[in-house]
C-alpha positions in Angstrom: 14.2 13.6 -17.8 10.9 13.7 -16.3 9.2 17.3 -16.7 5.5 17.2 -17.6 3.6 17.8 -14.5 -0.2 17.1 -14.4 -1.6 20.0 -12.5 -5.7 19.3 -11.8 -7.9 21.3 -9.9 -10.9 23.4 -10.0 -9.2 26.1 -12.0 -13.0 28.3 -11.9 -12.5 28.6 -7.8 -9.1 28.0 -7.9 -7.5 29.9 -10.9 -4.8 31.8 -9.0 -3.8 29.1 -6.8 -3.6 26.6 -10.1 -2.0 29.3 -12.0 0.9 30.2 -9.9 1.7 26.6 -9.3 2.3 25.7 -13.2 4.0 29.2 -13.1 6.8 27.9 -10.6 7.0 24.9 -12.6 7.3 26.4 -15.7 9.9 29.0 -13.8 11.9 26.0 -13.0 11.9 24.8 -16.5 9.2 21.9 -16.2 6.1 21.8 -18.3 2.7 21.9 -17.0 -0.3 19.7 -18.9 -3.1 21.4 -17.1 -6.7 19.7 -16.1 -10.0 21.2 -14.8 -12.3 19.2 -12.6 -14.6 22.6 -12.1 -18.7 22.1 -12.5 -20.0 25.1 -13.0 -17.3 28.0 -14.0 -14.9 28.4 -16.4 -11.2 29.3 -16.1 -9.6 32.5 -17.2 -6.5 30.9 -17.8 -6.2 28.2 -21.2 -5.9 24.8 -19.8 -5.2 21.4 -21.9 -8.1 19.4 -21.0 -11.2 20.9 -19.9 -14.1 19.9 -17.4 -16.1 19.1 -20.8 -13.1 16.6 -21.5 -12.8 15.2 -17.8 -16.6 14.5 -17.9 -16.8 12.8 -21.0 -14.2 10.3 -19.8 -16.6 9.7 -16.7 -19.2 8.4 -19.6 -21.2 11.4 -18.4 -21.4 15.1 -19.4 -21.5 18.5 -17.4 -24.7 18.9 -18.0 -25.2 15.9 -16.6 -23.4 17.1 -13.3 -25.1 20.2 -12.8 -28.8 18.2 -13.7 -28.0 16.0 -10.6 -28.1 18.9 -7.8 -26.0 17.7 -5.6 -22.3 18.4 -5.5 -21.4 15.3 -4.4 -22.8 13.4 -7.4 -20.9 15.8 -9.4 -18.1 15.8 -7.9 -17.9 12.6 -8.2 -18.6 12.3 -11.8 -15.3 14.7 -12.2 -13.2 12.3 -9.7 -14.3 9.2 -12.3 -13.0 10.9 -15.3 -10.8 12.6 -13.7 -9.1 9.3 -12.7 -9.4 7.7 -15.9 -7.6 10.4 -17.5 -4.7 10.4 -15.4 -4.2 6.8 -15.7 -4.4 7.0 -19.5 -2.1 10.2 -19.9 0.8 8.2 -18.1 0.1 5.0 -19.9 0.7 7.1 -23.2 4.1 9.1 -22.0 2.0 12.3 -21.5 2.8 12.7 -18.3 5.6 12.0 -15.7 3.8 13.1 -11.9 0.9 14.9 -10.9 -0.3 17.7 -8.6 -3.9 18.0 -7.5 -5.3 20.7 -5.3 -8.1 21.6 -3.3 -10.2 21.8 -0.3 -12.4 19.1 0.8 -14.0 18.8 -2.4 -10.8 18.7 -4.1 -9.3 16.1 -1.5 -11.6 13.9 -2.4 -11.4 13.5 -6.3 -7.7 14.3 -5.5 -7.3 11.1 -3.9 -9.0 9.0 -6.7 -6.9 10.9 -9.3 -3.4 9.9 -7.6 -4.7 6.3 -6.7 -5.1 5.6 -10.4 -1.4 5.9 -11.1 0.9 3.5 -11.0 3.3 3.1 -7.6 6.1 4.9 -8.4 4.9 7.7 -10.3 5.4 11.2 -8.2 2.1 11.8 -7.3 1.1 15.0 -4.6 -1.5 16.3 -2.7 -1.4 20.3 -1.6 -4.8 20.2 0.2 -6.5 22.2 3.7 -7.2 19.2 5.2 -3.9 17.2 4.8 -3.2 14.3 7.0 -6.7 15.1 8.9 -8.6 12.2 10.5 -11.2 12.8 7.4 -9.4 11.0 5.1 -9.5 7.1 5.5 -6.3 5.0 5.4 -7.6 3.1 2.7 -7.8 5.9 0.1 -4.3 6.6 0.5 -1.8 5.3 -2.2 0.9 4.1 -0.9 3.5 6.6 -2.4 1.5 9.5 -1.9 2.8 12.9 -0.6 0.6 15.4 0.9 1.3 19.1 1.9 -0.6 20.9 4.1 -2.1 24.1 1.7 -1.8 26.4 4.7 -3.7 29.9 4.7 -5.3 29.1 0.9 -8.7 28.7 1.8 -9.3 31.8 -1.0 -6.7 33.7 -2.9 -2.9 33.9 -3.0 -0.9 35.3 -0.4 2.8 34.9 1.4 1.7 32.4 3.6 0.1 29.8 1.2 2.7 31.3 -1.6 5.3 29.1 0.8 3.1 25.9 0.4 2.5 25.7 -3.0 5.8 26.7 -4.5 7.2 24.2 -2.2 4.8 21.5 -3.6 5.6 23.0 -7.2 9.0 22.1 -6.7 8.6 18.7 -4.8 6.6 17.6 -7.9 8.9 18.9 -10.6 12.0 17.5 -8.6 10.6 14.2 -7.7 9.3 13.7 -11.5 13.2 14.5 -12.5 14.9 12.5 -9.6 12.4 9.5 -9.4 14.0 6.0 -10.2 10.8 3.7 -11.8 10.5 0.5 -10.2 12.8 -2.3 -12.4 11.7 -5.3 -14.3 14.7 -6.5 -15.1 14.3 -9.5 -12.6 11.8 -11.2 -11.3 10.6 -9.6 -8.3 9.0 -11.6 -4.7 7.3 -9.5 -2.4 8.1 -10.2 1.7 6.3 -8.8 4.4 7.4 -8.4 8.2 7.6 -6.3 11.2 10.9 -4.9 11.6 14.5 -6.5 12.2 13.9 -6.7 16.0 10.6 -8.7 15.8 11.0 -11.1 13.1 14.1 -11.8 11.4 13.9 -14.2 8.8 14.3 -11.4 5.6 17.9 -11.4 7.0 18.6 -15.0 5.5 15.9 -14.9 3.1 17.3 -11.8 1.2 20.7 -12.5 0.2 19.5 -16.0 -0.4 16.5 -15.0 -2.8 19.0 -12.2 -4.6 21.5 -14.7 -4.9 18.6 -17.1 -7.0 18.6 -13.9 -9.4 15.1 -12.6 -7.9 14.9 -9.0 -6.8 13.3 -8.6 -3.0 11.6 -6.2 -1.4 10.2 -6.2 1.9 7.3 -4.5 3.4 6.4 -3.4 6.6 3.0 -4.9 7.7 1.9 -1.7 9.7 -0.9 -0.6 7.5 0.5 1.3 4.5 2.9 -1.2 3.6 0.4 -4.1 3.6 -2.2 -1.5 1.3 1.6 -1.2 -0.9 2.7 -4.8 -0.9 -1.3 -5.4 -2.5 -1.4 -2.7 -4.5 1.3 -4.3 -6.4 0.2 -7.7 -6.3 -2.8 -6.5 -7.7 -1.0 -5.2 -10.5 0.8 -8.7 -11.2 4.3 -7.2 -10.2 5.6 -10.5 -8.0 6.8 -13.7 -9.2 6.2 -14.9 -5.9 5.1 -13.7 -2.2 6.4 -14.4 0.8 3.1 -13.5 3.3 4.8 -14.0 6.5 3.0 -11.0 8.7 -0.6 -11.1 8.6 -1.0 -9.8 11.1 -2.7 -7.0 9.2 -5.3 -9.4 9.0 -6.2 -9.5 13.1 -6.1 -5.7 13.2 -9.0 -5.1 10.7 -10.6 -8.2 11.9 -10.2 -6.4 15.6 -10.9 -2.5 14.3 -7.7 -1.6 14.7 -7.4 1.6 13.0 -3.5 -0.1 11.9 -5.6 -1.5 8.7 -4.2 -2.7 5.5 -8.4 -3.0 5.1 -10.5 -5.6 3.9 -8.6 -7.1 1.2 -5.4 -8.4 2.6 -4.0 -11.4 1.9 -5.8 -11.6 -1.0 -4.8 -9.7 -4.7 -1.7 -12.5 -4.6 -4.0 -15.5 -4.8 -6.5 -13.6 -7.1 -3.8 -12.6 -9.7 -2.4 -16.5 -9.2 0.9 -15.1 -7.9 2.4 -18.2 -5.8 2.6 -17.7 -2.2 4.3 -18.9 0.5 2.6 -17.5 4.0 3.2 -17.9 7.6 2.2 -17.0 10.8 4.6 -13.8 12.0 2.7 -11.8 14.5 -0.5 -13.1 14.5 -1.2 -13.1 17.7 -1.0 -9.4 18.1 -3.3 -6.4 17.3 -1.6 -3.4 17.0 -3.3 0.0 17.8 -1.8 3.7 17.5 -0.1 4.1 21.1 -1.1 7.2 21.9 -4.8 6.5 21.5 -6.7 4.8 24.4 -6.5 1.0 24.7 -10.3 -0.1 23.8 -12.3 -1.6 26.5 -12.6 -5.7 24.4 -8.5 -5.5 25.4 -8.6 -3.6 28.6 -6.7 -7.0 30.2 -5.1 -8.5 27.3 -1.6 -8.4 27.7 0.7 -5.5 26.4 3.3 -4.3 24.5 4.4 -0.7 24.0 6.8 -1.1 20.7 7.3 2.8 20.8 4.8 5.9 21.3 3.5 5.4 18.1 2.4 1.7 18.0 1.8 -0.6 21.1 0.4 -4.3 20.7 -2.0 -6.1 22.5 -2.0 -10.1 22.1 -5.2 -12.5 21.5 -6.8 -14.8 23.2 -7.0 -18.0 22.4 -10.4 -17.5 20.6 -9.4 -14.3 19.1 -6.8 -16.4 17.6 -9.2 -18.7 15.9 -11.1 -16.2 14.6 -8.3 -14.6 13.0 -7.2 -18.3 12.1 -10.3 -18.5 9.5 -9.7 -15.0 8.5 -6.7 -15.9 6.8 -8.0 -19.8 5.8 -11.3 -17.9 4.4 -8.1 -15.8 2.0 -6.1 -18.3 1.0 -8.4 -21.0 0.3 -9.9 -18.2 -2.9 -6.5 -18.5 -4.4 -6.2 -19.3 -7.8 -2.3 -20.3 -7.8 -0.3 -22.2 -5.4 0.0 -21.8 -1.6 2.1 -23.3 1.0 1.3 -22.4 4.4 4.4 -22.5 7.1 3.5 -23.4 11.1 6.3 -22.7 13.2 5.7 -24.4 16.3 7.8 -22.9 18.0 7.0 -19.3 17.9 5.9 -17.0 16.0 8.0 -13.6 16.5 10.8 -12.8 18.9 8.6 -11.9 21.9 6.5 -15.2 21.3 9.7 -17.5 22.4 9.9 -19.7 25.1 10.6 -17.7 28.1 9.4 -14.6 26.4 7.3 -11.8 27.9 4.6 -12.2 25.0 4.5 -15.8 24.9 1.7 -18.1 25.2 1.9 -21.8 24.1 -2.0 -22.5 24.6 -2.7 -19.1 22.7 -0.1 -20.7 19.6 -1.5 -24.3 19.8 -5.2 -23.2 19.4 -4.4 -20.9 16.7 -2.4 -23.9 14.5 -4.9 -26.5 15.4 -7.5 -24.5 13.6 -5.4 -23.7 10.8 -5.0 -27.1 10.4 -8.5 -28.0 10.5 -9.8 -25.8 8.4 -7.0 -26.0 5.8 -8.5 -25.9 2.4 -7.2 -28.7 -0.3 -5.7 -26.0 -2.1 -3.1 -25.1 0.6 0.2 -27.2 1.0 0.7 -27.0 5.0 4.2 -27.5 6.5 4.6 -28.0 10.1 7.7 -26.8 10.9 9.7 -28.2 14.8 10.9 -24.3 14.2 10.6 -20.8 15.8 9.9 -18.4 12.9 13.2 -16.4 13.3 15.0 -19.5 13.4 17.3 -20.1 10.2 15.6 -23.2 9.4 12.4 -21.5 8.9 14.1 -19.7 6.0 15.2 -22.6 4.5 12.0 -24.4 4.6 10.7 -21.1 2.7 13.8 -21.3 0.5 13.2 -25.3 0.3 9.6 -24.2 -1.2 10.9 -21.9 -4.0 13.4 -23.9 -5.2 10.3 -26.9 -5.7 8.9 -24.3 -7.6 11.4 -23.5 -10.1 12.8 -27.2 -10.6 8.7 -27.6 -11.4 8.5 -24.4 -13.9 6.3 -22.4 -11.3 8.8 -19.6 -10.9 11.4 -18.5 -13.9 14.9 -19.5 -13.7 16.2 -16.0 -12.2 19.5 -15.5 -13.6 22.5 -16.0 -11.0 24.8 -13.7 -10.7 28.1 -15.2 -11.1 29.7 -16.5 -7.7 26.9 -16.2 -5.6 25.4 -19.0 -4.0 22.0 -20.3 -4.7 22.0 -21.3 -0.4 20.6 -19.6 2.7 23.2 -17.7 4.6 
């Protein structure tokens, strides 16, 4: 059972904050491995590793920190070692989750501590400026919680006694309830954009499962495209199935909907074969309740819900995102096929469809084409995307690649068929 908390802070500034979260979580029969980030004080309470320790792992020294002048620098410093401690403590059993805490300053070597550890491990946040505009999308982990620290700007009292013995808990119970990602089969990462816009995960899943692979799919709305290459990056797929880029166009576009800079490409770097596609390409999708910017004030329009709305691309923005995602593809170091559904490319981009726009498609694949690298295998397909025979030209692909040794020979469980349903 999972009980050793990591519980980090500045415990100089914020001893009795620090100190009646481990208390909780020692009250609720956890163990606490405490860690101070602090510069200049020193705690009153004992804690396991000290700043001295946290920035020696940084290859620096508090010293160091102070000589620099600038809180920032140190801070920084701290967040470095900080980091690397974390990482190491869980790679050596020490710990099971973590807690950090903290206000701005805090936030910030908070989020570099939690990003070290692996997806999966319960990993929290209590912080004054939770889920504030301040903190970019893109140093978010995936699996992150955050908790609002509400009224603990300095000192304990009732109302920010609520928050952290809430998070106290949350950390302990997650640590104790938390089910670690498998590796007992081989695992192929899928992205898409829900069961209403494209479909083919509903034929590819049981098919794939039934070839002994585990699948999981990820929604390509930002956070799932930063997960699905967090764990590429980590060499957890035996495949990927890259059918929604479309994560691609929206950071190509500003969209604040970003997976950021790098996606589409920790698969190809870690030689993880890949089968991609086309699946909403055509759209940018922006927060829908934030203004439409002025470069799309007449594109066309979809609002999905009142969260996320859609705008779709010109035929030139189309090419653009076209060599975005040849300029990806073409760096990878293992194999590639590239699917082009002629025919569509989600549910609203059928003929007859309010989002459809055959000129918009047909630029978009004759640049694909034409800037196809030799490293890509492309595959025109007389398909729409949703359509089942897209998922068995995907299925056509990984079944080339274990008859050829590419992929293992997944295990089949026994009566299950090895064809697309």
């Amino acid at each position: 059972m999972g009980n050793r908390i990591l519980v980090a802070g500045t415990w100089d500034t914020k001893n009795d904050e620090l100190g009646y979260i481990r208390d909780v979580i020692l009250g609720q029969g956890g163990e606490v491995l405490a860690m101070d980030v602090s510069v200049l004080g020193d705690p009153s309470l004992p804690v396991d590793i000290t700043k001295h320790d946290v920035a020696a792992a940084a290859g620096s020294s508090i010293a160091a920190a102070i000589a620099a002048e600038d809180e920032n620098v140190a801070m920084q410093i701290m967040a470095s070692g900080a980091a690397s401690l974390a990482a190491r403590l869980h790679a050596e059993g020490r710990i099971d989750a973590a807690i950090v805490l903290g206000g701005t300053m805090g936030t910030d070597l908070a989020l570099d501590l939690v990003s070290a550890l692996p997806l999966g491990v319960p990993k929290y946040i209590v912080s004054t400026v939770s889920f504030s505009p301040m903190i970019p999308p893109e140093r978010i982990p995936a699996d992150v919680q955050m908790i609002l620290w509400a009224g603990g700007l300095y000192g304990l009292n009732s109302i920010c006694k609520a928050s952290l013995s809430q998070a106290a808990g949350a950390v302990l119970g997650a640590a104790r309830a938390v089910e670690p990602p498998r590796r007992d089969r081989p695992l192929i990462g899928m992205t898409s954009f829900g069961k209403t816009v494209l479909r083919y995960m509903v034929h590819l899943k049981p098919a794939l499962e039934a070839r002994g692979f585990e699948v999981a799919v990820f929604h390509a709305t930002g956070m799932g495209g930063r997960a699905f290459e967090s764990l590429a990056a980590e060499g957890a797929f035996a495949a990927v199935l890259d059918f929604a880029p479309q994560e691609v166009g929206n950071h190509l576009f500003g969209s604040a909907i970003s997976a950021g800079p790098d996606r589409m490409t920790a698969a190809g770097r870690k030689a993880i074969p890949q089968v991609v596609s086309i699946g909403c390409h055509d759209l940018v999708d922006l927060v829908g309740w934030h203004p439409v910017p002025d470069r799309f004030r007449d594109s066309p329009f979809h609002a999905h819900n009142r969260i996320l709305s859609s705008v779709v691309l010109s035929a030139e923005e189309r090419r653009q995102v076209a060599r975005a995602i040849i300029a990806r593809i073409g760096q990878a170091k293992g194999p590639v096929t590239l699917l082009l559904p002629a025919k569509g490319a989600h549910e609203w981009d059928r003929e007859g469809g309010p989002l459809q726009d055959s000129a918009g498609l047909s630029a978009f694949l004759t640049e694909l084409r034409a800037a196809c690298p030799s490293n890509v295998r492309l595959v025109d397909l007389e398909f729409h995307i949703n359509d089942i025979g897209f998922a068995e030209a995907a299925l056509a692909v990984i079944d080339g690649w274990i008859a050829a040794g590419v992929l293992p020979q997944a295990s089949v469980a026994e009566g299950q068929s090895v064809t697309a349903e």
